[in-house]
C-alpha positions as CSV (number, residue, x, y, z in Angstrom):
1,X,-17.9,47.9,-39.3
2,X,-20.3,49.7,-36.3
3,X,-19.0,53.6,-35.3
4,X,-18.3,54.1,-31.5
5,X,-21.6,56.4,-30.7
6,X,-21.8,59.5,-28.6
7,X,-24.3,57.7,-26.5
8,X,-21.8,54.7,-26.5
9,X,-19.0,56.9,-25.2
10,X,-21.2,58.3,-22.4
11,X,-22.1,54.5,-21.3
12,X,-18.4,53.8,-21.0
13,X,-17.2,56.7,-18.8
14,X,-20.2,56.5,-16.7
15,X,-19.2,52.8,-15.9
16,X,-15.8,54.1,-15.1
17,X,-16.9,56.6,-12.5
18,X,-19.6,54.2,-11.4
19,X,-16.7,52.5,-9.3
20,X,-14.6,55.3,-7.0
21,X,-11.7,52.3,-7.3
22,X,-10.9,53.6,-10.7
23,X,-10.1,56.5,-10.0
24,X,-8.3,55.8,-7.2
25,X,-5.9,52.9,-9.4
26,X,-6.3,56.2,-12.1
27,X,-3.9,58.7,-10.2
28,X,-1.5,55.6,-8.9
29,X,-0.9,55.0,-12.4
30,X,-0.6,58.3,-13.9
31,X,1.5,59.3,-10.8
32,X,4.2,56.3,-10.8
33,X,3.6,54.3,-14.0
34,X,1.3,51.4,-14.2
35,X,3.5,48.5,-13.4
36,X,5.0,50.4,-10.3
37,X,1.3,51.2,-9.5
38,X,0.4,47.5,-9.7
39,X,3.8,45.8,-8.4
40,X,3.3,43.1,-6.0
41,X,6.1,43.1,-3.0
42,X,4.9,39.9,-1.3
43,X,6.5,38.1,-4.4
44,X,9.7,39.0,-1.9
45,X,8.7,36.0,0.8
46,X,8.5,32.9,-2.2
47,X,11.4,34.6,-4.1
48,X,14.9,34.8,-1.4
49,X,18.1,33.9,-2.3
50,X,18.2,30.1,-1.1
51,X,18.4,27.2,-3.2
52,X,18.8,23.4,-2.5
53,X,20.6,22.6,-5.6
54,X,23.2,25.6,-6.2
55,X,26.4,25.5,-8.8
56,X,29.7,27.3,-7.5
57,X,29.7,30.2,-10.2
58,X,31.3,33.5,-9.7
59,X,30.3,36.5,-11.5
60,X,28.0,37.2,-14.7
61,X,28.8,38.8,-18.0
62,X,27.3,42.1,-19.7
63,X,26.0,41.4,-23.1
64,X,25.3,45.3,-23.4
65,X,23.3,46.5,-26.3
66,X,23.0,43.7,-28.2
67,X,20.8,40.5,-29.0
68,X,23.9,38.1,-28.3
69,X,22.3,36.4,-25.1
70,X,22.3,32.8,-27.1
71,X,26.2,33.1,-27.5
72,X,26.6,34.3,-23.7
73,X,24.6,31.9,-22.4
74,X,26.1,29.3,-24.5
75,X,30.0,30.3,-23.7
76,X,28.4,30.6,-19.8
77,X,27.5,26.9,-19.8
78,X,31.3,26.6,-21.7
79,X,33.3,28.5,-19.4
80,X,32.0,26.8,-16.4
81,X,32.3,23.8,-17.3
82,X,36.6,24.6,-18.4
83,X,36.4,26.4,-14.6
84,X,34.9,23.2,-13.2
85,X,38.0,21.1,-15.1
86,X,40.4,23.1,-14.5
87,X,39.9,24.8,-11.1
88,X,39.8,28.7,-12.8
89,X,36.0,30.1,-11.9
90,X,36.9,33.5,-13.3
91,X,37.5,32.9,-16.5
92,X,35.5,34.1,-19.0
93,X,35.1,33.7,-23.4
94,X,34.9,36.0,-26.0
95,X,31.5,36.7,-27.4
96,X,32.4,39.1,-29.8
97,X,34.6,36.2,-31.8
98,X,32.0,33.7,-32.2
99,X,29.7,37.2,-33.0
100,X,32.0,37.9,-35.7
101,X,31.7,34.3,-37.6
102,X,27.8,34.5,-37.1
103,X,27.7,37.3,-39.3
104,X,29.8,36.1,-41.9
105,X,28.0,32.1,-42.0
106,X,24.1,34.1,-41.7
107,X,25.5,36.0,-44.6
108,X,26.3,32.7,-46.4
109,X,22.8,31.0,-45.3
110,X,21.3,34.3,-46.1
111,X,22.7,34.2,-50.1
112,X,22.2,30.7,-50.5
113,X,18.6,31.2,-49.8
114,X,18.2,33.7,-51.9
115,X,19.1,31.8,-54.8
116,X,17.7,29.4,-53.7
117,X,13.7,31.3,-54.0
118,X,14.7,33.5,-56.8
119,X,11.8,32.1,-58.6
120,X,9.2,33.3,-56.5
121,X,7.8,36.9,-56.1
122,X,9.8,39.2,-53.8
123,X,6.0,39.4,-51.4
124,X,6.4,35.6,-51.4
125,X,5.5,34.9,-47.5
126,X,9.2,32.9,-47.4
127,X,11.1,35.4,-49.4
128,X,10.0,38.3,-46.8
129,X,10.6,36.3,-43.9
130,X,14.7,35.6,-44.9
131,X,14.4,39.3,-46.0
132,X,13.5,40.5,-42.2
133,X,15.9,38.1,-40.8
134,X,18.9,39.6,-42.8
135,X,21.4,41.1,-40.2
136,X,19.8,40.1,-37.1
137,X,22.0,39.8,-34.2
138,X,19.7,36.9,-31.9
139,X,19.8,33.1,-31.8
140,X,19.8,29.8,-30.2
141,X,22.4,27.3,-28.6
142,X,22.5,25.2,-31.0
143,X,23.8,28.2,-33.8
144,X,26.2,28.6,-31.0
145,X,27.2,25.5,-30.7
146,X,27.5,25.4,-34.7
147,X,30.4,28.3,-34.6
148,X,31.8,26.6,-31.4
149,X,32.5,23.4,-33.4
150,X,33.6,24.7,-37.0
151,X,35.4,28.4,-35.0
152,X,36.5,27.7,-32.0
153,X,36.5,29.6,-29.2
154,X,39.1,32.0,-27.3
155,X,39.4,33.6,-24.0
156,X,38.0,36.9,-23.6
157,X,41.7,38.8,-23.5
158,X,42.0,37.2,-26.8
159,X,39.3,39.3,-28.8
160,X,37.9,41.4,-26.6
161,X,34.3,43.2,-26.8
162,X,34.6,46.9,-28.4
163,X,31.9,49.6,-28.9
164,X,30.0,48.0,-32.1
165,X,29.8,44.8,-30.0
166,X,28.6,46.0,-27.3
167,X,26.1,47.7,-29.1
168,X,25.0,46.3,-32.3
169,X,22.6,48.2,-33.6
170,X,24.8,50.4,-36.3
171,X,26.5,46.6,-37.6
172,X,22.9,45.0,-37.9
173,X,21.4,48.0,-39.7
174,X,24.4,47.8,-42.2
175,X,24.3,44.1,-42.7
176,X,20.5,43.9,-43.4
177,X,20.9,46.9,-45.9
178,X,23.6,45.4,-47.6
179,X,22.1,41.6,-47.7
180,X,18.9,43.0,-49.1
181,X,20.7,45.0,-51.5
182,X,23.0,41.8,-52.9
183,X,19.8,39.4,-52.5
184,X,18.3,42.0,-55.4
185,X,21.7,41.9,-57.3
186,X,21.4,37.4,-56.8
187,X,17.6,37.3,-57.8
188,X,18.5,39.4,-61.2
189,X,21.4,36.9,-62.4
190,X,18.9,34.1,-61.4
191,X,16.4,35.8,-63.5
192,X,18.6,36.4,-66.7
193,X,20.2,33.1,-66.6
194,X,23.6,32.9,-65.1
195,X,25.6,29.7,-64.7
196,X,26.3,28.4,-61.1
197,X,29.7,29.8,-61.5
198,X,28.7,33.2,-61.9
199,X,26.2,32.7,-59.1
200,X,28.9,31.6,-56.6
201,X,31.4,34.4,-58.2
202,X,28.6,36.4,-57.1
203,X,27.9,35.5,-53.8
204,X,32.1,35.3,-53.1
205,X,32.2,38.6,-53.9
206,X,29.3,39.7,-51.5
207,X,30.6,37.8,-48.5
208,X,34.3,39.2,-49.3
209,X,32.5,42.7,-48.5
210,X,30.7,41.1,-45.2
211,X,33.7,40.0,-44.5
212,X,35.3,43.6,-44.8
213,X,32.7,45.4,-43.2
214,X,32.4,42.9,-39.7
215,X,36.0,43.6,-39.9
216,X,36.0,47.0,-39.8
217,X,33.1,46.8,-36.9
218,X,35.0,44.1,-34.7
219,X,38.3,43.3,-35.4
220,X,39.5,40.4,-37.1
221,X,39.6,37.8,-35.2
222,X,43.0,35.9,-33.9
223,X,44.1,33.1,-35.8
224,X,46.0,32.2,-32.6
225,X,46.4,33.1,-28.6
226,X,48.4,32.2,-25.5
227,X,46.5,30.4,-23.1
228,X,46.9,32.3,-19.8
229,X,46.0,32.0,-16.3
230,X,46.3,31.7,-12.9
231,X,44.0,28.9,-11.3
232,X,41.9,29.6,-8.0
233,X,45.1,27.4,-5.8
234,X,47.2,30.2,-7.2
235,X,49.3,28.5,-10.2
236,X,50.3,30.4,-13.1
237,X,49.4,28.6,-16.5
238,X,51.1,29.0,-20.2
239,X,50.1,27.4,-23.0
240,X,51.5,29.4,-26.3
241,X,49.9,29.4,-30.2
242,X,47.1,27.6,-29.5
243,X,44.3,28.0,-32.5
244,X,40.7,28.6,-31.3
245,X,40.1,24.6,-33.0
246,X,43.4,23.0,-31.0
247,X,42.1,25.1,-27.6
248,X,38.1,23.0,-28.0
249,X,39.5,20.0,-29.3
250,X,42.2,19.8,-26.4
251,X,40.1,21.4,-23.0
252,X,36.5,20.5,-24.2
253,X,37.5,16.2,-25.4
254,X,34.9,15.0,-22.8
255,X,32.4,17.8,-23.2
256,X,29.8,15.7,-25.7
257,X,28.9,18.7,-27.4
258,X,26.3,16.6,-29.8
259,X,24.4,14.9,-26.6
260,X,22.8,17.9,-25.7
261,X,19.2,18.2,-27.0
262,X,16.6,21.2,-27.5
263,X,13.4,20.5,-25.2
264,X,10.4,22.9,-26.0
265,X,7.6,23.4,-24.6
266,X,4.8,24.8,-27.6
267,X,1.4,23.6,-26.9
268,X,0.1,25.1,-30.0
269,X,2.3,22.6,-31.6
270,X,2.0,18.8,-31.3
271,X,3.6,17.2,-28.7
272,X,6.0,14.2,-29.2
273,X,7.2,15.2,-32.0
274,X,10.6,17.1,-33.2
275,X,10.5,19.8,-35.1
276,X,13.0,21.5,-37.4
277,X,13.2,25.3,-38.4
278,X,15.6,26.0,-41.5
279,X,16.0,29.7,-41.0
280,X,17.9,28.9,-38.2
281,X,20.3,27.0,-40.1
282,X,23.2,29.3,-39.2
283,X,26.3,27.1,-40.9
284,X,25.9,25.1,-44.1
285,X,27.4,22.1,-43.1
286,X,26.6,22.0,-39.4
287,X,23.6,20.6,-37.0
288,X,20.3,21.4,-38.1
289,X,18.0,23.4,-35.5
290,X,16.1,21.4,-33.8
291,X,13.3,21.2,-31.1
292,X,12.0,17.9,-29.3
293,X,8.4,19.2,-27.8
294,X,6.9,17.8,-24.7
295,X,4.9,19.1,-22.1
296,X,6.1,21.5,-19.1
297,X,6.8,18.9,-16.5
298,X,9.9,17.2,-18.7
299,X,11.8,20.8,-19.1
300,X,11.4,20.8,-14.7
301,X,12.5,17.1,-14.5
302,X,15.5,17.4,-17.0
303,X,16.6,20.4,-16.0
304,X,16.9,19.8,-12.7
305,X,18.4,16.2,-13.0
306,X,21.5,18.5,-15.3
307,X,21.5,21.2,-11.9
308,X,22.2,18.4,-9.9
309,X,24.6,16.4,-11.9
310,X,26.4,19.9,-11.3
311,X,25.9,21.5,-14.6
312,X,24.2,24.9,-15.4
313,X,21.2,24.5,-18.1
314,X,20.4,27.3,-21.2
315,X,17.1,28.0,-21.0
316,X,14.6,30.1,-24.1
317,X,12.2,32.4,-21.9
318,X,10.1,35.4,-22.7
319,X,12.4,37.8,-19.9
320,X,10.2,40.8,-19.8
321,X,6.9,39.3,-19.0
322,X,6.7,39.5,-15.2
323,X,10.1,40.5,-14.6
324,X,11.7,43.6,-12.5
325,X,15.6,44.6,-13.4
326,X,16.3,45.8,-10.3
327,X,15.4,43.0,-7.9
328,X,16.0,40.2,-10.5
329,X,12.1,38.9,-10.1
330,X,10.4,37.1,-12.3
331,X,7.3,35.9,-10.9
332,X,3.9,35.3,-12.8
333,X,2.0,37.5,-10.0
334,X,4.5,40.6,-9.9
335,X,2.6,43.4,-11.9
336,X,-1.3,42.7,-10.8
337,X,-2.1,45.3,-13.6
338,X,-5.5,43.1,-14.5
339,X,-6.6,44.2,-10.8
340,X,-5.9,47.6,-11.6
341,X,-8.1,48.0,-14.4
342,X,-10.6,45.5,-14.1
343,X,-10.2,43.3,-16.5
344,X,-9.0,39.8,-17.6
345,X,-6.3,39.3,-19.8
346,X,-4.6,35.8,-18.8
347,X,-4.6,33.5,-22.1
348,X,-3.3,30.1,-22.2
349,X,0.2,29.8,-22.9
350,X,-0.7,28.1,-26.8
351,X,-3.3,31.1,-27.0
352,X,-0.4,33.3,-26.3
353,X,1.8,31.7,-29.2
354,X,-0.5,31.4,-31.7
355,X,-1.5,35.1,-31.1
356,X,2.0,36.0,-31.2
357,X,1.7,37.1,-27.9
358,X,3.8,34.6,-26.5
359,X,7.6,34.2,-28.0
360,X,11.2,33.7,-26.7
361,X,12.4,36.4,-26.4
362,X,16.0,35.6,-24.3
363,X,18.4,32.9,-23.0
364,X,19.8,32.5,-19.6
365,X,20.9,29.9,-17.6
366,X,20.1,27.9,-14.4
367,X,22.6,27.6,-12.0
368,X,20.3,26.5,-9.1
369,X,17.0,25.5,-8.1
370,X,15.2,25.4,-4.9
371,X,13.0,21.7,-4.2
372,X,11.2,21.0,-1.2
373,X,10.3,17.7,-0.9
374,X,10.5,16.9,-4.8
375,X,8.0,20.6,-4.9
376,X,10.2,22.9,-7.6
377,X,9.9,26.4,-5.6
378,X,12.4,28.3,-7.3
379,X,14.8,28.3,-9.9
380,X,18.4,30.7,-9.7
381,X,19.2,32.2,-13.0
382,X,22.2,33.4,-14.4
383,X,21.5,36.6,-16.5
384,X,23.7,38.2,-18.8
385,X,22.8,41.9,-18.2
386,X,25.9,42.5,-16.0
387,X,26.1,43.0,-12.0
388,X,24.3,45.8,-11.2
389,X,20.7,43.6,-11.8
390,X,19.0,41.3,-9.9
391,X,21.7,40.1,-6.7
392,X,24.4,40.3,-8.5
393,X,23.2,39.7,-11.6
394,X,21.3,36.4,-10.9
395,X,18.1,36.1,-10.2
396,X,15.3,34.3,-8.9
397,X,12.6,32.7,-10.8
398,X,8.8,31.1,-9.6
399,X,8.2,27.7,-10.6
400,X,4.7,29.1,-12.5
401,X,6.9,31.5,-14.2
402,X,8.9,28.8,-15.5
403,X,5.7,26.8,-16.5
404,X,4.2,30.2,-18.4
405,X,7.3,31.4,-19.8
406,X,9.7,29.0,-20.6
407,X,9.9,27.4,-24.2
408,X,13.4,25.1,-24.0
409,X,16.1,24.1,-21.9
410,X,19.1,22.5,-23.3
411,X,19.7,19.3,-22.0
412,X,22.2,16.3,-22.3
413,X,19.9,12.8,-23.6
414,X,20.5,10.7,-20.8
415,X,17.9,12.6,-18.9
416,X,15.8,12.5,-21.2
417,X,13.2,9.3,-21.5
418,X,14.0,6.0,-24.3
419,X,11.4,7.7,-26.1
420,X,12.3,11.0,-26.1
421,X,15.9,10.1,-26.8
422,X,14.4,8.3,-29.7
423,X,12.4,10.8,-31.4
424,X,14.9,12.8,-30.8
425,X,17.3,11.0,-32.9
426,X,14.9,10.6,-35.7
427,X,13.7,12.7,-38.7
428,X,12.1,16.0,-38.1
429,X,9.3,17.8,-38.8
430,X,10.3,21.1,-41.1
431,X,8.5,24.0,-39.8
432,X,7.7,27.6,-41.9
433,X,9.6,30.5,-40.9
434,X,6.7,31.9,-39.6
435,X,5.7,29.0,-37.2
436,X,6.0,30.6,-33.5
437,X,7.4,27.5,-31.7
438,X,8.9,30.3,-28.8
């Protein structure tokens, strides 16, 4: 290692006051923050609010303080599809009951592995990586979709959202402290010999006291509900004891939950081919996670194909690169900050995941898109930050955006290619927890 020098130092400020620019950008940045300093209105002309492919959806949801986008975008693309069938736009899902049976299956995945790598060291690169996932609130459709098929699902009225759901970060804290605790207590037995019997006693007990404690934080959830509504031609609806299984197995019979595949988009991963990442697997028993990756162009082509068979599209997207709250933009030339200091800091979007600095960090949906003459211009997005974003909560999204920061849409096979639909109904590639695939 080389130490900075004085005559080093001296060499880099007299570059920076070589070029009277600098200090000019210098006091717009200390004086209004750098990305207000470098913000770029003339995003504002690409970036209106008309699309040529547009779904009839009315209003957005509020996931608050919490890491629960993958279950709102999920029960987004759910309850418009039940508006769309039965003529009710307004009506809206509970998050905070397929929240509450997240914690308690992620507890189960969590023990099981646990056991599972009791052999190895506790600095074991695996063992650490479970160990930082214990608790954590964020996810992907197809966990959703997981809880949707084994849960259920109710209306909002049902099991509505309360402090600790709106803001998890107390319930997640105590979760990942107690896991970590119980997967010390697990690795012992495992260590001294115990029977599978005293293993399961064991782990029973622990998820007993999840159990208790997700209780205590949310509510237990409803073992049954009226079904009530009025429709948007006025008529009342009244459907009594319905369980959250009888209400999907009754109002979702055509939705093919099971032909909807994951594309990705991870160029520092082979394309082609489907990968599979276990620390995902968020109910023993259910779907694996899974990931079909192909280049950029076949998220565009299948996700508008969906938009205009008139269904809204979940989407995995790194939000707060390029992106401003208030006017909903998200726009790869938004914040020119590289102009404003000089430098060059664009990196291909496999640089950026295999630096880490790339990742999914959210999920929306797509309720629109703008084309002009085949030309993707725009995409509409339905956020789940609540009204007060964006125009009304939706926003607008570049094309280039999409190609730099989108990693997957959710998508139904048939528009998908033979051989896409092929591999992805073949064996998978297991990936390490640590593989960034976005």
């Amino acid at each position: 290692m080389t130490v900075i020098s004085d005559q080093e130092i001296a060499d880099f400020s007299a570059d920076f006051n070589t070029n009277s620019k600098n200090q000019v950008a210098s006091r717009a940045a200390r004086r209004s923050g750098l990305l207000e300093a470098s913000f770029n209105d003339r995003v504002s002309e690409r970036l209106n609010h008309v699309f040529s492919t547009e779904l009839d959806v009315d209003g957005v949801t509020d996931q608050k303080h919490s890491g629960r986008c993958w279950e709102f975008a999920t029960l987004n693309v759910l309850r418009h599809y039940f508006g769309k069938q039965n003529k009710v736009k307004d009506f809206t899902f509970s998050q905070a009951y397929n929240f509450f049976w997240d914690k308690i299956e992620r507890a189960n995945a969590f023990y099981d592995a646990m056991i599972r790598l009791a052999d190895r060291q506790l600095n074991d690169r695996e063992v650490q990586s479970w160990l930082a996932f214990a608790g954590e609130d964020g996810g992907l459709w197809s966990m959703a979709i997981n809880l949707v098929k084994k849960y259920g699902v109710v209306p909002s009225y049902a099991m509505p959202e309360s402090f600790n759901s709106n803001n998890t970060t107390g319930l997640i804290d105590s979760l990942a402290r107690k896991e970590r605790k119980d997967a010390i207590a697990l690795r012992k037995l495992v260590s001294e010999g115990s029977s599978q019997d005293e293993l399961e006693k064991a782990k029973k007990h622990f998820l007993n006291e999840v159990y208790r404690m997700v209780s205590v934080a949310l509510g237990e959830p409803p073992k049954k509900f009226d079904l009530e509504y009025r429709d948007d031609d006025k008529k009342y609806h009244l459907e009594r004891d319905l369980t959250p299984r009888e209400f999907v197995q009754k109002y979702f019979k055509d939705f093919k939950f099971d032909d909807y595949v994951v594309l990705s988009n991870c160029p520092n991963h082979e394309f082609n081919k489907i990968y599979h990442m276990p620390l995902y697997d968020n109910v023993d028993g259910g779907d694996q996670i899974k990931f079909l990756n192909v280049p950029i162009e076949y998220l565009a082509q299948a996700a508008v194909a969906q938009l205009k068979s008139g269904d809204a599209v979940i989407f995995g997207n790194d939000v707060l690169k390029q992106m401003e709250r208030k006017t909903g933009y998200l726009d790869t030339e938004l914040y020119q900050t590289d102009k404003l200091f000089g430098v060059d800091t664009k990196m291909s979007k496999a640089d950026r995941l295999a630096t880490g600095e790339g990742f999914a960090t959210h999920d929306m949906t797509l309720v629109g898109v703008d084309e002009d003459h085949g030309h993707i211009r725009k995409w509409k997005v339905e956020n789940s930050w609540g009204d007060k974003y964006g125009h009304k909560g939706f926003y607008e999204m570049s094309q280039p955006w999409f190609e730099d920061y989108v990693y997957d849409v959710v998508v139904r096979k048939e528009f998908l290619t033979d051989e896409q639909v092929k591999l992805a109904e073949g064996p998978a590639i297991d990936l390490k927890p640590w593989d960034n695939i976005g």
